[in-house]
C-alpha positions as CSV (number, residue, x, y, z in Angstrom):
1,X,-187.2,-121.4,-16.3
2,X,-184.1,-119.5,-14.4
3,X,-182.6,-121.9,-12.3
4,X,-180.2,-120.0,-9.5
5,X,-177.9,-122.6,-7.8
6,X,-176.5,-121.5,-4.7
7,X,-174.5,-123.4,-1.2
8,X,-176.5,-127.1,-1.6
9,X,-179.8,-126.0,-2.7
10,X,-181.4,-124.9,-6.3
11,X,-184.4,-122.4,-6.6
12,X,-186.3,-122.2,-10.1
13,X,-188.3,-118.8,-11.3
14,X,-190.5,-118.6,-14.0
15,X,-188.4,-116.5,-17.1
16,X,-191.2,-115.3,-18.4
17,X,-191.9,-113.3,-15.0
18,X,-188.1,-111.7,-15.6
19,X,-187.6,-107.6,-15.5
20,X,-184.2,-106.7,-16.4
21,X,-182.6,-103.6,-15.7
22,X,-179.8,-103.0,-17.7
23,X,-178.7,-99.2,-17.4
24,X,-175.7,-99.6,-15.7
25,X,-174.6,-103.2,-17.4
26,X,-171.6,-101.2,-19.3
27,X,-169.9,-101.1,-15.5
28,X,-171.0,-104.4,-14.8
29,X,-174.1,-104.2,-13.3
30,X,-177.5,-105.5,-13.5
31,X,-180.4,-106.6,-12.0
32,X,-183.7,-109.0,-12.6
33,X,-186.9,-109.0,-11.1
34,X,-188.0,-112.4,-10.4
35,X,-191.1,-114.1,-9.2
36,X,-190.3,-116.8,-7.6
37,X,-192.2,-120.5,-8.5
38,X,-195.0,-121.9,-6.2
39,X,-192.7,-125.7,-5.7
40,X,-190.1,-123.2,-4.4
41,X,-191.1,-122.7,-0.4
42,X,-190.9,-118.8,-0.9
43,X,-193.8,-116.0,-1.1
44,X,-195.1,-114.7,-3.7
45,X,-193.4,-111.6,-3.7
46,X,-191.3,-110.5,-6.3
47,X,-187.2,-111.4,-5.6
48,X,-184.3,-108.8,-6.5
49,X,-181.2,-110.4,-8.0
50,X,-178.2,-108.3,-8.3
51,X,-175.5,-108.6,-10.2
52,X,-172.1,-106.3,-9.8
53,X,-168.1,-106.5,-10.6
54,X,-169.0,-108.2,-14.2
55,X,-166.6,-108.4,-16.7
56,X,-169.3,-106.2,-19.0
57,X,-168.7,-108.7,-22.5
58,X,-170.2,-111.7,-20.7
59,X,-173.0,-109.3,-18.5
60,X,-173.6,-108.4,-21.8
61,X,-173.7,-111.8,-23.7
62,X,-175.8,-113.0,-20.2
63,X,-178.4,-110.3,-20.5
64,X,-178.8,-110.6,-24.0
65,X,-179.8,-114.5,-23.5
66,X,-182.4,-113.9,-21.7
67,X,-183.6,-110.9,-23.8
68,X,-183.8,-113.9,-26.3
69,X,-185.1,-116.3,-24.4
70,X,-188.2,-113.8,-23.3
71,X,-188.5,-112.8,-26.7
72,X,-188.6,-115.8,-29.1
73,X,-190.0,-118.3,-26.7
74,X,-192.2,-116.3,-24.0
75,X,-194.9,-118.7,-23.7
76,X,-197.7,-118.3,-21.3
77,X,-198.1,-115.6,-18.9
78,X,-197.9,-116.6,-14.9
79,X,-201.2,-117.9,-14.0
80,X,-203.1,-116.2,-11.3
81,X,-202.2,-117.1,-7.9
82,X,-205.2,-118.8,-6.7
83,X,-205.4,-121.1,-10.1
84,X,-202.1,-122.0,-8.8
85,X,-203.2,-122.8,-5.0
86,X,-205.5,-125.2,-6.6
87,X,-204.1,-126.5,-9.4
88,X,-201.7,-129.5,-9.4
89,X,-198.4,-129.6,-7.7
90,X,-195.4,-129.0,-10.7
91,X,-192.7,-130.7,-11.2
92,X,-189.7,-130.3,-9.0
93,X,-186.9,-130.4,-12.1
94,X,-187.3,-128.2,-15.2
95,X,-185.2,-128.6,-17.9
96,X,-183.1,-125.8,-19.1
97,X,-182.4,-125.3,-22.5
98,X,-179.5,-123.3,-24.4
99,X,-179.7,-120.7,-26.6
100,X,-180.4,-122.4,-30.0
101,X,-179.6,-121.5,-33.3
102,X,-183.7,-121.4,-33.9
103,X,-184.2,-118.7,-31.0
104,X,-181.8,-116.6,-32.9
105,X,-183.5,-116.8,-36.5
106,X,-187.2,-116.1,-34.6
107,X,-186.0,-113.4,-32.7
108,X,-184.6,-111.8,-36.2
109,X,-188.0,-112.9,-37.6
110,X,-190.2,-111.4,-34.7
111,X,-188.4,-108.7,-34.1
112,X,-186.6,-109.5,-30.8
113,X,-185.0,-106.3,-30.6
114,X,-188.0,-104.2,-30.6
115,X,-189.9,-103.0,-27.5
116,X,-191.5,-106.5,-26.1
117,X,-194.7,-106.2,-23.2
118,X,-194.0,-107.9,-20.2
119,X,-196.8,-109.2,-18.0
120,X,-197.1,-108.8,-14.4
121,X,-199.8,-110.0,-12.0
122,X,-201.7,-107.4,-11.1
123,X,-203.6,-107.2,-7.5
124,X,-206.9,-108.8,-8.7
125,X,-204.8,-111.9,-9.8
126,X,-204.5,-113.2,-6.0
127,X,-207.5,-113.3,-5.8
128,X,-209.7,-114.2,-8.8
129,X,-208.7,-117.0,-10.6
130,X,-211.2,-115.5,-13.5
131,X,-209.2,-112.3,-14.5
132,X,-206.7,-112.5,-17.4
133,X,-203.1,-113.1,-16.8
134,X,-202.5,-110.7,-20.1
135,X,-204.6,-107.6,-17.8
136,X,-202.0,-105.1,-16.2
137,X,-199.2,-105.2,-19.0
138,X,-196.5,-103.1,-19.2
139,X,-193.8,-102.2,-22.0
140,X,-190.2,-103.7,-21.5
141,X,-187.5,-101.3,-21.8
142,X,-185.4,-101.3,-24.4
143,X,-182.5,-103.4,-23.9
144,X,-179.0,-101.7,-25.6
145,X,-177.5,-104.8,-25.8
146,X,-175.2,-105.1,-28.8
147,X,-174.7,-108.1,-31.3
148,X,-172.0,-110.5,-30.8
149,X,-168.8,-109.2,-31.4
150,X,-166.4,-109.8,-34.0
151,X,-163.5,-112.5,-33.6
152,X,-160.3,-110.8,-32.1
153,X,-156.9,-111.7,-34.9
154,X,-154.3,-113.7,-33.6
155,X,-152.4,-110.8,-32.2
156,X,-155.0,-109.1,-30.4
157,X,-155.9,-112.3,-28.9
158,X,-152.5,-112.6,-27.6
159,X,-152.7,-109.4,-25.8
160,X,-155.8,-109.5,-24.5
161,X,-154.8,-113.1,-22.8
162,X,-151.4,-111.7,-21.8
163,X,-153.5,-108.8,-20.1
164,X,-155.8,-111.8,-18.3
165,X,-153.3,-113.4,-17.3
166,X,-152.1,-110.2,-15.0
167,X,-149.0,-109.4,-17.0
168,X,-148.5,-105.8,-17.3
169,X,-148.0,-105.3,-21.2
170,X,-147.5,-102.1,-23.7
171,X,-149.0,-102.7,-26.4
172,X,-148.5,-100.7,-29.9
173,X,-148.8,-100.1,-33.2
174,X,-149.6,-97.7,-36.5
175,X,-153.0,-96.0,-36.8
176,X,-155.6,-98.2,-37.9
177,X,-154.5,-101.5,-36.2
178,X,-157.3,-101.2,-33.6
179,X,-155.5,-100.3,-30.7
180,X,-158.7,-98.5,-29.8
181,X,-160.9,-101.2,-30.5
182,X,-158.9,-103.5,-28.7
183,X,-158.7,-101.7,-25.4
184,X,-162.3,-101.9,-25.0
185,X,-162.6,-105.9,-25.6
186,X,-159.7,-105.3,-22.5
187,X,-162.1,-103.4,-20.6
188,X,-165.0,-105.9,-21.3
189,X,-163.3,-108.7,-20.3
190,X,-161.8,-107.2,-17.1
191,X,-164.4,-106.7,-13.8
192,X,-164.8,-103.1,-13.2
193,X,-163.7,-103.1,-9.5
194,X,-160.3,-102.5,-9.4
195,X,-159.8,-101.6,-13.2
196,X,-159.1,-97.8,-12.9
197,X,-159.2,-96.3,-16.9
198,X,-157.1,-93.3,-17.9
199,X,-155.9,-91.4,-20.4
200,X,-153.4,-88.7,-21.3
201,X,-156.2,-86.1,-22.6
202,X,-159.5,-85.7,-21.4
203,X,-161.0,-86.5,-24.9
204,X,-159.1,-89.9,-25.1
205,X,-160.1,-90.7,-21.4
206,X,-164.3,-90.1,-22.4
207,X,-163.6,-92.1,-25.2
208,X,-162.9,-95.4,-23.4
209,X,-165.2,-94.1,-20.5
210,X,-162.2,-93.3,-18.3
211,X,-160.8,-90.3,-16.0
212,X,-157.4,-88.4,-17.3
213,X,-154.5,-89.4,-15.6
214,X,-153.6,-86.4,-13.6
215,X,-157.5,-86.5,-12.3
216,X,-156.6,-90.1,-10.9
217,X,-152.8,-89.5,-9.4
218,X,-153.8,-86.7,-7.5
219,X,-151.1,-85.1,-7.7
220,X,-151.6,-81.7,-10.0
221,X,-149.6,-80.9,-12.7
222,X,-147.3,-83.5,-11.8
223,X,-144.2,-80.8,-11.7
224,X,-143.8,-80.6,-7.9
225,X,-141.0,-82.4,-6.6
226,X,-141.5,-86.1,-5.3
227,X,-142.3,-85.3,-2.0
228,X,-145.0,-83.1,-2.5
229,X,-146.3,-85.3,-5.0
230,X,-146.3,-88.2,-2.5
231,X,-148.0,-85.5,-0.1
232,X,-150.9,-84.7,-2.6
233,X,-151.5,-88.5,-3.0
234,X,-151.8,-88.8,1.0
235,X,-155.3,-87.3,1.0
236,X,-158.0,-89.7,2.5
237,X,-160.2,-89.5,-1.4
238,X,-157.0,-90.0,-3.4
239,X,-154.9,-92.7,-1.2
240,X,-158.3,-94.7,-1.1
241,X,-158.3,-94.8,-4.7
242,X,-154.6,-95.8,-5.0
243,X,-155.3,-98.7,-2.7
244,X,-158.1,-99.8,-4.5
245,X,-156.4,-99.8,-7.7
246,X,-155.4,-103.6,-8.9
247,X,-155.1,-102.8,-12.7
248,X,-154.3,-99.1,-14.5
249,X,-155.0,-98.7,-17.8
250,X,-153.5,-95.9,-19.6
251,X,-154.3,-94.9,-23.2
252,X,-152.5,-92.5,-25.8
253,X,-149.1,-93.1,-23.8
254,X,-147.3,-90.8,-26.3
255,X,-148.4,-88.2,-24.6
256,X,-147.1,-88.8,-21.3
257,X,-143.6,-87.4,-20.3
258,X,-141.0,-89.7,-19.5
259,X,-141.0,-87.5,-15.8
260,X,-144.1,-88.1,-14.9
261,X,-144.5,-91.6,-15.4
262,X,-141.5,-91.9,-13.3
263,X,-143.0,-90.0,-10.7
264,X,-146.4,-91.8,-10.4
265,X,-144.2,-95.0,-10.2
266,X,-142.6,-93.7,-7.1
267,X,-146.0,-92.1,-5.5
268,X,-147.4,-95.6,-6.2
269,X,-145.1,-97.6,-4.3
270,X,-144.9,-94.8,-1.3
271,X,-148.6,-94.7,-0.9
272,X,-149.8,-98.6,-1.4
273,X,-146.0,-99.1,1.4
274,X,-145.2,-101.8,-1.5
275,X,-141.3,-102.7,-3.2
276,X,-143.1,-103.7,-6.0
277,X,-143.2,-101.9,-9.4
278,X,-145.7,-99.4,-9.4
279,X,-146.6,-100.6,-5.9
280,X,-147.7,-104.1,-7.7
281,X,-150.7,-102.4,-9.9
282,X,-151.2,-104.3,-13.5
283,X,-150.1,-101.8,-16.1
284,X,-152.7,-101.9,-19.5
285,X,-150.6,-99.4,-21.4
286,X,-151.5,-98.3,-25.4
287,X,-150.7,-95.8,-27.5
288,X,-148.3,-95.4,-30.3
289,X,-144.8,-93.3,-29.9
290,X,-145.0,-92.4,-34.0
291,X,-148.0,-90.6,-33.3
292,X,-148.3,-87.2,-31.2
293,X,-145.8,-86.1,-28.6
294,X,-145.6,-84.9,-25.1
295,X,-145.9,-81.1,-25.2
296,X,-143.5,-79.0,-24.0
297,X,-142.8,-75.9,-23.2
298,X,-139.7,-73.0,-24.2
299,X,-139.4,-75.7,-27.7
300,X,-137.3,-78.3,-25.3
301,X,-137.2,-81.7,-27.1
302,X,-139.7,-84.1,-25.3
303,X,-138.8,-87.1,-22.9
304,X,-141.1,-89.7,-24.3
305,X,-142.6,-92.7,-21.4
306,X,-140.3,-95.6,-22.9
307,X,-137.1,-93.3,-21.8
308,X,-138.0,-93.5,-18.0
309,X,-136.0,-94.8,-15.4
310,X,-139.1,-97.2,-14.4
311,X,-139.9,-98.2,-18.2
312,X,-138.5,-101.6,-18.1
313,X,-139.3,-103.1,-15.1
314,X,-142.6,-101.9,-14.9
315,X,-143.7,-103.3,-18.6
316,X,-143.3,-106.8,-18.7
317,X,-144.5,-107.4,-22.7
318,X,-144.4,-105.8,-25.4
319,X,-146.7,-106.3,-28.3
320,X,-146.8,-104.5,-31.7
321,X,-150.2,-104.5,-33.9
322,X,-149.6,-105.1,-37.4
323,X,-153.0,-105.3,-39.4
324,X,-154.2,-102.5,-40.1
325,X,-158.5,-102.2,-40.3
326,X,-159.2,-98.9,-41.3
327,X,-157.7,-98.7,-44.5
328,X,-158.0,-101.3,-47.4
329,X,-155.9,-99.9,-50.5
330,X,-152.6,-101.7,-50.1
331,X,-151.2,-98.6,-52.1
332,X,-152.5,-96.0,-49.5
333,X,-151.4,-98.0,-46.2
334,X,-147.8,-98.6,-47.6
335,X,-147.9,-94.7,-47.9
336,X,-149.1,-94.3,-44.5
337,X,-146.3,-96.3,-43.6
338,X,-143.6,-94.4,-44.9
339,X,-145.0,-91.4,-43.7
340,X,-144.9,-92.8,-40.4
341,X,-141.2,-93.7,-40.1
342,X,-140.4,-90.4,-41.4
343,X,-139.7,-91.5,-44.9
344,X,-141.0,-88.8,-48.1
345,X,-139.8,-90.7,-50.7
346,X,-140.2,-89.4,-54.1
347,X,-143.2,-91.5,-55.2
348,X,-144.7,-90.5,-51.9
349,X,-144.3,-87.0,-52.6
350,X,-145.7,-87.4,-55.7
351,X,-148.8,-89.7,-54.8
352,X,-150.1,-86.7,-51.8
353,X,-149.4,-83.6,-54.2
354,X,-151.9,-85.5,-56.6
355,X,-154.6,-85.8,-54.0
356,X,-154.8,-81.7,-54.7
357,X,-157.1,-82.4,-57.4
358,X,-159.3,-84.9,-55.8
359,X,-162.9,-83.9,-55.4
360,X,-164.2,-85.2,-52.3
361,X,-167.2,-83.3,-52.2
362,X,-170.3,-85.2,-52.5
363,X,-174.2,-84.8,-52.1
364,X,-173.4,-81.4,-50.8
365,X,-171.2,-83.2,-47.8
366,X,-167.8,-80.8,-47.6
367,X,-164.2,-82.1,-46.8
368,X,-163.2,-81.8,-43.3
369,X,-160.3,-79.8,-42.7
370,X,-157.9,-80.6,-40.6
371,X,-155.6,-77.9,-38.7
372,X,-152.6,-77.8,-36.8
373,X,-154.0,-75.1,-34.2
374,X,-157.3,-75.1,-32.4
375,X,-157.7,-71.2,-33.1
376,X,-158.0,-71.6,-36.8
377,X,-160.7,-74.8,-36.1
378,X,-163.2,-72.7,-34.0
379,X,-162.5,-69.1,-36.7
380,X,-163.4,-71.4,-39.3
381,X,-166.2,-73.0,-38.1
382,X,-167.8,-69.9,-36.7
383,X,-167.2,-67.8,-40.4
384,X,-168.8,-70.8,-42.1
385,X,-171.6,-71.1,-40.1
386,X,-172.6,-67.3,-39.9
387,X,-172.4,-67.1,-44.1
388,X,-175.1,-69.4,-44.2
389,X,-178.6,-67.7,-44.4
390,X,-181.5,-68.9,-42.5
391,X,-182.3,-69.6,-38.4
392,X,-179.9,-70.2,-36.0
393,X,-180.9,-73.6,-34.0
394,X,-179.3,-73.8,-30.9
395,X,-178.7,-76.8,-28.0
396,X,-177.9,-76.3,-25.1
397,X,-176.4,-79.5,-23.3
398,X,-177.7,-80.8,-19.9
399,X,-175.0,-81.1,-17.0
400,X,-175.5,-83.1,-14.0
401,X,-173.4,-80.1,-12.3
402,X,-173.9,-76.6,-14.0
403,X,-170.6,-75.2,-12.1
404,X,-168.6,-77.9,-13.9
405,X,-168.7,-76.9,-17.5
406,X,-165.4,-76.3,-17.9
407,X,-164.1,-79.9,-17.0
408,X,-167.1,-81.7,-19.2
409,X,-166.0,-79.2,-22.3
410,X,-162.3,-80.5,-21.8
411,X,-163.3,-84.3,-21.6
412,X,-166.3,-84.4,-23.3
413,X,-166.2,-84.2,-27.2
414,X,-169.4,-82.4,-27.8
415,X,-169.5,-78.6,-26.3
416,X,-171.7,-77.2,-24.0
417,X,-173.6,-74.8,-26.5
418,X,-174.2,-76.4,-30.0
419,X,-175.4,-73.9,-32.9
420,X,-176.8,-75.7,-36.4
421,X,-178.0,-74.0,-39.2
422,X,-179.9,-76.0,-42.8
423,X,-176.3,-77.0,-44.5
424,X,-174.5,-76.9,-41.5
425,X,-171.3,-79.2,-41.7
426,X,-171.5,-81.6,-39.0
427,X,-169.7,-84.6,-37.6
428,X,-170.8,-87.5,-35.7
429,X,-168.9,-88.1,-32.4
430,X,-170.1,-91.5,-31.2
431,X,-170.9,-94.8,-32.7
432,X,-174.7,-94.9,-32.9
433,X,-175.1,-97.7,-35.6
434,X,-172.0,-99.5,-36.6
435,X,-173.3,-101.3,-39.0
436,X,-175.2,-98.6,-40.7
437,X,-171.9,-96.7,-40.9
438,X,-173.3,-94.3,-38.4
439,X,-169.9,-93.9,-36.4
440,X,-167.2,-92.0,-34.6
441,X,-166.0,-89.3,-37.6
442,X,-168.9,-90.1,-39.8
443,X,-169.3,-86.6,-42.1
444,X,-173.1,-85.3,-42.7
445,X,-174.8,-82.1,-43.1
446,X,-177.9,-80.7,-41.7
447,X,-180.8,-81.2,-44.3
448,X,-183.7,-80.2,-42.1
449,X,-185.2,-79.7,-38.1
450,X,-188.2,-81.4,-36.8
451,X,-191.3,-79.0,-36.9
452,X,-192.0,-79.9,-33.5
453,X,-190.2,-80.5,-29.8
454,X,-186.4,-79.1,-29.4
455,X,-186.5,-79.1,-33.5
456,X,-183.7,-81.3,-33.5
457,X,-182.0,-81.7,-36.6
458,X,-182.2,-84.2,-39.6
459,X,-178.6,-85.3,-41.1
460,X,-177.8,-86.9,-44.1
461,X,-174.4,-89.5,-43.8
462,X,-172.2,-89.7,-46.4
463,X,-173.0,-93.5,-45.8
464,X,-176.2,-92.9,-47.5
465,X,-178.3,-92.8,-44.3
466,X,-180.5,-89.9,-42.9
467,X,-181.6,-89.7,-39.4
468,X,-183.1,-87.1,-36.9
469,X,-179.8,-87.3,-34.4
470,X,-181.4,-87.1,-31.1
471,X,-179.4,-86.4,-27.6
472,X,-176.3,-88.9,-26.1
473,X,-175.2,-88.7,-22.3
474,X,-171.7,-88.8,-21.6
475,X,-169.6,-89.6,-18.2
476,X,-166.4,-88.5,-17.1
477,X,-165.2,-88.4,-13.7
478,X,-164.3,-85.1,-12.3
479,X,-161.9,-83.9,-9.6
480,X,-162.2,-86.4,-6.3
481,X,-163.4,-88.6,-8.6
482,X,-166.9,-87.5,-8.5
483,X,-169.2,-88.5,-11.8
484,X,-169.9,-85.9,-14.1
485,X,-172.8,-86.1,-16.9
486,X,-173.4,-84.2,-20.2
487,X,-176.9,-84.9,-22.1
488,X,-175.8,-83.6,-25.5
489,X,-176.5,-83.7,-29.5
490,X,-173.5,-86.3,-30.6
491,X,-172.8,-83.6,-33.3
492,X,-169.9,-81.1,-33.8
493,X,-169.5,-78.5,-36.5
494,X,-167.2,-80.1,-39.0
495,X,-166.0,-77.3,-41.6
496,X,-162.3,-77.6,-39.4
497,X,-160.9,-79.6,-37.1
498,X,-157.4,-79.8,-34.9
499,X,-155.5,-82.9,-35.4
500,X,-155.0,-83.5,-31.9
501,X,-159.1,-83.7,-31.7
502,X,-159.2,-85.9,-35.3
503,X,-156.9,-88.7,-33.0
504,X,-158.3,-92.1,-33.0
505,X,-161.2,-90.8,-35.8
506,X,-161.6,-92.2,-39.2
507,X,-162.6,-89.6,-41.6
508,X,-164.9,-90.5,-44.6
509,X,-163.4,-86.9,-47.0
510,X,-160.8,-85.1,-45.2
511,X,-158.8,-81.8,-46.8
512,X,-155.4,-81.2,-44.8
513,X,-153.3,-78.2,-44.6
514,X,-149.6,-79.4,-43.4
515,X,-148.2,-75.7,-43.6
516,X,-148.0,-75.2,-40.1
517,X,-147.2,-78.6,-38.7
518,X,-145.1,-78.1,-35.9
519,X,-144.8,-81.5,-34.0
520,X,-142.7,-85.3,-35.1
521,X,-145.7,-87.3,-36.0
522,X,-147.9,-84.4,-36.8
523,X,-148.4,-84.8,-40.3
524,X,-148.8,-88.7,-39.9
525,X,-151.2,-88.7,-37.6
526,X,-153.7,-86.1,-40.2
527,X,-152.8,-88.0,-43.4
528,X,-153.9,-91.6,-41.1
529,X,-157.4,-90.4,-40.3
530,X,-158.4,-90.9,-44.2
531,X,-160.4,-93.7,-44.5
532,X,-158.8,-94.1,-48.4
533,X,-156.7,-92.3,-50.6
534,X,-159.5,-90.8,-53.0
535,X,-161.3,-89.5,-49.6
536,X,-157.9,-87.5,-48.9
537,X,-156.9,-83.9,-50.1
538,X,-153.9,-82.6,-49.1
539,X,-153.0,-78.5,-49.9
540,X,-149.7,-77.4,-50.1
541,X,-147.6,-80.5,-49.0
542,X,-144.1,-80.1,-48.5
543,X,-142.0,-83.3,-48.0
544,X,-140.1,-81.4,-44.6
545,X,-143.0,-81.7,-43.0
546,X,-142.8,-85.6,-42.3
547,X,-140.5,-86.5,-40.3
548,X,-140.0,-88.5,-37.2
549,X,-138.1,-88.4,-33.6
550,X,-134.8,-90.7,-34.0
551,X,-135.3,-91.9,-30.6
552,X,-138.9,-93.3,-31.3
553,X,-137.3,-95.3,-34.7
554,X,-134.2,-96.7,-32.3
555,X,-137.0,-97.8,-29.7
556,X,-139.4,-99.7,-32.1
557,X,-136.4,-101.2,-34.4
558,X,-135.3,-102.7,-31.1
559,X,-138.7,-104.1,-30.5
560,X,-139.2,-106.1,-34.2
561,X,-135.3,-107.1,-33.1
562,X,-136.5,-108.3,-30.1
563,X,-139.8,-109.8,-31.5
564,X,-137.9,-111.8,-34.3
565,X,-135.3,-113.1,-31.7
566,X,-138.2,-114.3,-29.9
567,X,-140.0,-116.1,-33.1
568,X,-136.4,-117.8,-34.0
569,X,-136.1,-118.8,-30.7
570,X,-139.8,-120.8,-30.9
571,X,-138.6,-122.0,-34.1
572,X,-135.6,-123.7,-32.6
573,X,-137.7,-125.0,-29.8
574,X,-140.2,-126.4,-32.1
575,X,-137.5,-128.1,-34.3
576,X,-135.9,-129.4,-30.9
577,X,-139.3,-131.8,-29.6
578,X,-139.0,-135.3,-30.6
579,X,-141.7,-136.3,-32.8
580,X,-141.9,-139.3,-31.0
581,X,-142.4,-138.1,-27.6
């Protein structure tokens, strides 16, 4: 039984009568169809319970234990309506059991996950206490709900209760300390209204299911002067959603200009009329300052988002990541290390020219290879692909607004025309099985098309898997903050890639040209992608390509000062407590 307790009364429903709908419980939605029980004063008819503003984790964990519950301990159907006219009255208290360790082990044993029928009375039923309660079945949808999630370490936990607590934090580190992974335990904690998700780029915003951060200010470019930005954010659509906003997040904050951050802290304290900082909105800011920069224009050196007037006392902690997840060679992430800080020591040097003769190849899966310009991606991509011989395949993706493609190609990271060939190259560009290693950056190549249908194509994972890869949907928000689709094959061609698209990818075999690296941060961010040393090829390296932005190095070296002033200072006030007290 479901028992719903509301303002001084209780009502139970029978579970096993439950529907969920579950399409929309990644914003914090759901719903369940209920049928409410005959001691309960109420109808017959069927109830509608909805659920909105969840924090999606615990929707999530909440759905799930009642997918469990149907599953592993359904019992019997509803009985027909009459039989329960004339039966005897039922109890008035049910008792309500946890989920139990048991429920788990017989839902892994019966196949919980798997497509479970759900009965419903059907119209004979009211009438004819002879008919079957199993007649008028229908299948259960799917649920998507995922497993329980790994513990957070100790110092993602402290962020993510720093962030619940409503301080507005920055919160760093190197590639590979789950920054990424982090942000969206944030966002699944958090309730949806009021949370407002950005990003520098539209590829980083569709990754974390956000809007870019120029769509959400409202204010262009952001190069106007003040006053006209201020204007821009007047408009009745945008203003709305600046009121409305109780928490920004903002992701890949090394690519934000230290002018416009200002700027959107001034517009945000003009148009929500508040003295606060940034007009009192909770700042969730990421990103890593080592990585890529701002771009700039005429080759003027960039104003990076900690050098802002506003910086300090809008941010009210900073946190630094320091485990890295994505590599496990010791030898390889003290490398990636030095790299980062702008260091090319000799053993360094030595260690990546050797990687020249690695063969990364395997079971006909090629290298990636990573480029500093997006011209020499798509020429090499489109050169590879027409030497193959054989039929052209092509996929066309399915947009919810045809006159739009434009802004889904820049967000999205799957393009509007896909063309696939047998031996095709290909990437995966979203997590479709963890576990199975089917994930963001996982390398494959096309070993066959089904015979029949769209022929969609058969891939074979370097992880060892094979699987028909069938279509994704992605959502971005557009301009006015209208919600934009894309249906799509979760596939790119993977013969090249830029470095700027590779950010926030692991890499199973990666090959990396640093000739024309052009950027502070460039070079670290390719070489980090690698998943391990031996999976890494690097042509032509010369050591005067790492190197790092002075002001970046002052700006962390002051935050481990700051962190280990803090640590002595605990210290002292541990050694300070009377035992005895």
């Amino acid at each position: 039984m479901l028992r719903l307790q509301g303002t001084g009364r209780s009502r139970c429903f029978p579970l096993r009568s439950a529907r969920l709908f579950t399409r929309f419980a990644a914003v914090g939605r759901s719903a369940l169809r209920l049928s409410p029980d005959s001691d309960s004063g109420l109808s017959s008819g069927p109830i509608q319970l909805l659920l909105s503003d969840c924090p999606p984790d615990r929707l999530r964990r909440f759905l799930r234990t009642l997918r469990l519950k149907l599953a592993t301990a359904p019992g019997p159907g509803p009985a027909p309506f009459r039989s329960r006219l004339l039966g005897p009255r039922p109890q008035n208290f049910h008792t309500i059991s946890p989920l139990q360790l048991e429920n788990l082990q017989r839902g892994e044993a019966t196949g919980a996950q798997d497509t479970t029928p759900v009965k419903r009375q059907c119209a004979q039923d009211r009438d004819q206490s002879k008919v079957s309660s199993t007649k008028g079945t229908v299948p259960r949808h799917r649920l998507q709900l995922p497993s329980p999630k790994p513990q957070l370490s100790q110092e993602q936990a402290q962020v993510l209760s720093a962030v619940l607590s409503g301080k507005s934090i920055f919160f760093t580190g190197s590639a590979g300390t789950g920054k990424s992974y982090l942000l969206k335990r944030i966002l699944g904690s958090l309730p949806p209204k009021g949370t407002v998700v950005t990003a520098s780029t539209g590829v980083a915003a569709c990754h974390i299911g956000g809007t870019t951060l120029h769509a959400f200010a409202g204010i262009g470019s952001g190069k106007a002067p003040l006053a006209q930005c201020v204007a821009l954010a007047q408009r009745p659509s945008v203003r709305q959603s600046w009121l409305s906003c109780q928490r920004l997040v903002i992701d890949e904050v090394s690519m934000v200009e230290a002018s416009l951050f200002d700027k959107l802290e001034a517009v945000a304290r003009a148009v929500r009329q508040q003295d606060k900082p940034f007009g009192g909105i909770q700042l969730i800011i990421c990103g890593d300052f080592l990585q890529l920069p701002p771009v700039t224009k005429n080759n003027q050196p960039p104003q990076f988002c900690f050098q802002a007037k506003s910086w300090r006392k809008c941010i009210q902690l900073t946190m630094e990541l320091t485990e890295v997840w994505r590599q496990r060679d010791q030898t390889f992430i003290s490398l990636l290390q030095a790299v980062r800080l702008g260091r090319c020591t000799d053993d360094v040097t030595q260690k990546l020219k050797a990687t020249a003769k690695h063969k990364v190849e395997r079971d006909g899966i090629l290298a990636t290879r990573l480029c500093t310009h997006q011209d020499d991606v798509a020429l090499t991509n489109e050169r590879r692909l027409q030497l193959l011989p054989g039929q052209v395949y092509s996929f066309e993706a399915m947009d919810s607004d045809p006159d739009m493609v434009r802004t889904l190609d820049s967000q999205c990271p799957v393009s509007h025309l896909l063309q696939l060939k047998l031996g095709a190259q290909v990437m995966l560009v979203k997590n479709l099985a963890v576990s199975q290693g089917l994930v963001n950056g996982a390398r494959g190549v096309v070993v066959g098309f089904e015979a029949d249908g769209r022929g969609l194509p058969r891939v074979k994972f370097l992880c060892g898997v094979t699987e028909v890869v069938r279509t994704e949907r992605w959502t971005v928000h557009g301009p006015g903050g209208q919600l934009l689709t894309r249906q799509q094959l979760p596939l790119r061609l993977a013969w090249a890639l830029s470095i700027h698209k590779s950010q926030g990818m692991t890499l199973d075999c990666v090959e990396i040209s640093l000739a024309r690296v052009f950027e502070s941060g460039q070079a670290y961010v390719a070489l980090s992608r690698a998943r391990s040393l031996q999976g890494l090829r690097v042509l032509d390296f010369d050591p005067s390509v790492v190197r790092c932005d002075p002001r970046v190095l002052k700006f962390y070296a002051s935050l481990r000062e700051q962190a280990y002033l803090n640590e002595d200072e605990n210290d002292s006030e541990q050694e300070n407590i009377d035992p005895d007290i």
